[in-house]
C-alpha positions as CSV (number, residue, x, y, z in Angstrom):
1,X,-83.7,100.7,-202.5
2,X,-87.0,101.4,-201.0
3,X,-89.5,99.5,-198.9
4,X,-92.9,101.0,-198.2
5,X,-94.1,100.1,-194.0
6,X,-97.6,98.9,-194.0
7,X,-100.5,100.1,-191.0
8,X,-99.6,97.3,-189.3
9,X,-96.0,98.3,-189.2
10,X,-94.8,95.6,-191.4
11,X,-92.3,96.1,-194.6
12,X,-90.9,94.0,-197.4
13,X,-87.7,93.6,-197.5
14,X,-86.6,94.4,-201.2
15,X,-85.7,91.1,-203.5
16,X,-82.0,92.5,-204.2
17,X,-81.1,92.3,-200.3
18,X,-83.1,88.8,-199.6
19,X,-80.9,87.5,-201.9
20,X,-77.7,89.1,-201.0
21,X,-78.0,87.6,-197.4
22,X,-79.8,84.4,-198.2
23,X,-82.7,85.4,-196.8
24,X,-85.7,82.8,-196.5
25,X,-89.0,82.0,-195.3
26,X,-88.2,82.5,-191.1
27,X,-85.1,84.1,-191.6
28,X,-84.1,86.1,-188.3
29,X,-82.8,89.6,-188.5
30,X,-81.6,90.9,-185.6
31,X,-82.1,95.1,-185.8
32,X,-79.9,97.7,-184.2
33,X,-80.3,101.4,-184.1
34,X,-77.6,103.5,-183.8
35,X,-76.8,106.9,-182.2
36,X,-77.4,108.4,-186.1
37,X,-80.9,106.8,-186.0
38,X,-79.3,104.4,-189.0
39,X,-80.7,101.1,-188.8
40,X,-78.6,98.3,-189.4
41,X,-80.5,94.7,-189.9
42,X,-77.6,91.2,-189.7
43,X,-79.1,87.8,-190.3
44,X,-79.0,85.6,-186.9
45,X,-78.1,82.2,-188.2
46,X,-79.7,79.3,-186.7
47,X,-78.9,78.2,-183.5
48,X,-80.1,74.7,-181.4
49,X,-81.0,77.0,-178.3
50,X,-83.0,79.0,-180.3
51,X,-85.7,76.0,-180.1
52,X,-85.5,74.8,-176.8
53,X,-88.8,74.3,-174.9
54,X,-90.5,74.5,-178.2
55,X,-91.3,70.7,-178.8
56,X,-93.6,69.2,-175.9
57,X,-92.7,66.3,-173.1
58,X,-94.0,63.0,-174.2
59,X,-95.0,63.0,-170.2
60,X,-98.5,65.2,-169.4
61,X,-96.6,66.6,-166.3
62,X,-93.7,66.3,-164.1
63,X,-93.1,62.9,-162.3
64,X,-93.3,63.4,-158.5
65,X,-90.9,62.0,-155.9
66,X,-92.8,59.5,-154.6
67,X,-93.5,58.1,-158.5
68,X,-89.9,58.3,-159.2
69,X,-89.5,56.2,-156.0
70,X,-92.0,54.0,-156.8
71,X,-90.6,53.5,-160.1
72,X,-87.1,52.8,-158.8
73,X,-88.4,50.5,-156.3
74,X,-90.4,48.8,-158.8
75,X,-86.9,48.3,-161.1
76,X,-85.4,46.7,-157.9
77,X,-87.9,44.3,-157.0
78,X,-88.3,42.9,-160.5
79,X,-84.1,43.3,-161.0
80,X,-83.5,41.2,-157.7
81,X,-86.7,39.1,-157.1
82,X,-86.0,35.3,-157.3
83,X,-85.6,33.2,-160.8
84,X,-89.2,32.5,-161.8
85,X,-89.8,28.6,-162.5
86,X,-88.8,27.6,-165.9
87,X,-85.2,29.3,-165.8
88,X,-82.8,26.9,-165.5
89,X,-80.8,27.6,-162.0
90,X,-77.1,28.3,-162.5
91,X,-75.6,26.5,-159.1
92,X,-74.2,29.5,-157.7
């Protein structure tokens, strides 16, 4: 089988072969070269590393100290502040 390298060093990987390794759109191949100069090409199969960092924080930027504090002090004031009027007190 023969594949033909374009100017932009680019090739086509023959139809027989795609199929034989289940090759799709995005495949990964991970290329070796040995000490023969033979090339050998094995399919990486997908891993859930592979993608970190690739979807973006729903946050603009890193929260700083003092707004994680704030945010924690915040949590504890409303968690421990006194029953507001309309609750019904429970006599303890």
């Amino acid at each position: 089988m023969f594949a033909t390298l374009t100017s932009k060093g680019q090739l086509t990987l023959p139809k027989e072969i795609r199929d034989r390794l289940s090759l799709g759109t995005g495949a990964i191949l991970d290329f070796q070269i040995r000490p023969d100069n033979t090339i050998t090409a094995t399919h990486v199969k997908p891993d859930a590393r592979r993608i970190r960092g690739l979807l973006k924080s729903p946050h603009p930027a890193p929260l700083t100290v003092e707004q994680m504090d704030e945010a924690v002090s915040k949590h504890l004031r409303d968690k421990h502040a006194p029953a507001r009027a309309g609750r019904k007190a429970t006599g303890r």
